[in-house]
N, C-alpha and C positions, 0 to 999 in steps of 0.2 A: 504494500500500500504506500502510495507517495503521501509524502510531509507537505501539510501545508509551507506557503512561504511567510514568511515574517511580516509584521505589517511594516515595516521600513522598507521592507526588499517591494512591497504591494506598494505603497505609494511613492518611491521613484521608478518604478516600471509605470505607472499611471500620468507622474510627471513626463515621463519619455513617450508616452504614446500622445498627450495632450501637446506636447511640442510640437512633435509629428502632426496631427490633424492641424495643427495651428499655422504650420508652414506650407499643410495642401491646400488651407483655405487660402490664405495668402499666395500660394502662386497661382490659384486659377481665378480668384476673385479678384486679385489686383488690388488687396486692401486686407485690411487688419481686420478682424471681426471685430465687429462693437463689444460684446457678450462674449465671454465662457461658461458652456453650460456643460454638466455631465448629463445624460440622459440614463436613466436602466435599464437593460433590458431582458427580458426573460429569455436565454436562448433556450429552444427545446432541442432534447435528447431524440425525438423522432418527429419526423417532416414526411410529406407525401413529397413525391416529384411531379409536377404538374407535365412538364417538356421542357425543353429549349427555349431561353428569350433569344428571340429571333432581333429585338431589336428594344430600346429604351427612350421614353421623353421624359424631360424634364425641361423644368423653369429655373432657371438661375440667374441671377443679377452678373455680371461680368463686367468690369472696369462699372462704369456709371449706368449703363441699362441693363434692364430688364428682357433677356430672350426667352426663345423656346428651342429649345435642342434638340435634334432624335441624334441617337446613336445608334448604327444599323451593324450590329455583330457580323463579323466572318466568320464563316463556318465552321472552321476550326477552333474558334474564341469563344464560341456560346457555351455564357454558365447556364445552369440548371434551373428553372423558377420552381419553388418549392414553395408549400405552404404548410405551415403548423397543425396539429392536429383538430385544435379549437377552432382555426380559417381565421384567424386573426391576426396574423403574420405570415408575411408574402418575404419569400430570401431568394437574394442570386446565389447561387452555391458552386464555387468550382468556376471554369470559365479559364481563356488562357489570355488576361488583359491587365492592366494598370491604371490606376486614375491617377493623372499628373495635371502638370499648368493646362495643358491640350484636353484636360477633359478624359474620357475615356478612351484607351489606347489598346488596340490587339496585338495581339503576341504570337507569334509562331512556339514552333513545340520545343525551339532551343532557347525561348525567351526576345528576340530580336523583332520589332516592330512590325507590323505588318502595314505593306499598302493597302489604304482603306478609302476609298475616292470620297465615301458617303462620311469620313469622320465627322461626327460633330455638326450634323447638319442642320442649320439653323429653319427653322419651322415657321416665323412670320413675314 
């Protein structure tokens, strides 16, 4: 049975991941966050697999406006869309991609970028 970790060892690995998120928001946001928030969340022990996301929208603020995005996975990049067993949590699971300043990034199977015409394509 593994030993829990320390709460020292837990709050500077929590300091290390909140720097991390804090320098993804700042390099795709082009700005500091107002707010640090933690959020909680329940991860569950078992998920259905729904299929393949084929593709993702979202809205994000970027430099000063407001867009709408799709990201169109390559075939070989698509995570799993999964849902909890209550249907109250929707997960990408798996997947061969990155989210950097560019937003969501495919990956080949040695990890190296994939040409993606449709990255990042702005929706308004």
């Amino acid at each position: 049975m593994r030993s829990r970790p320390s709460a020292a060892t837990m709050k500077a690995t929590i300091k290390k991941q909140l720097r991390a998120a804090v320098g993804l928001y700042r390099s795709f946001r082009e700005r500091t966050p107002k707010k640090l928030k933690t959020v909680g969340i329940d991860i569950p022990r078992v998920v259905a697999v729904i299929g393949h996301c084929e593709s993702i929208d979202y809205t994000t603020t970027h430099g000063s406006e407001t867009v709408l995005y799709r990201h169109d996975f390559v075939k070989g990049s698509r995570p799993l869309l999964c849902v909890s067993s209550d249907g109250k949590q929707l997960m990408l699971i798996g997947g061969r991609f990155k989210f950097t300043e560019r937003g969501i990034v495919d990956r080949d199977i040695k990890g190296k970028e994939v040409e993606n015409i449709a990255h990042g394509t702005e929706l308004d």
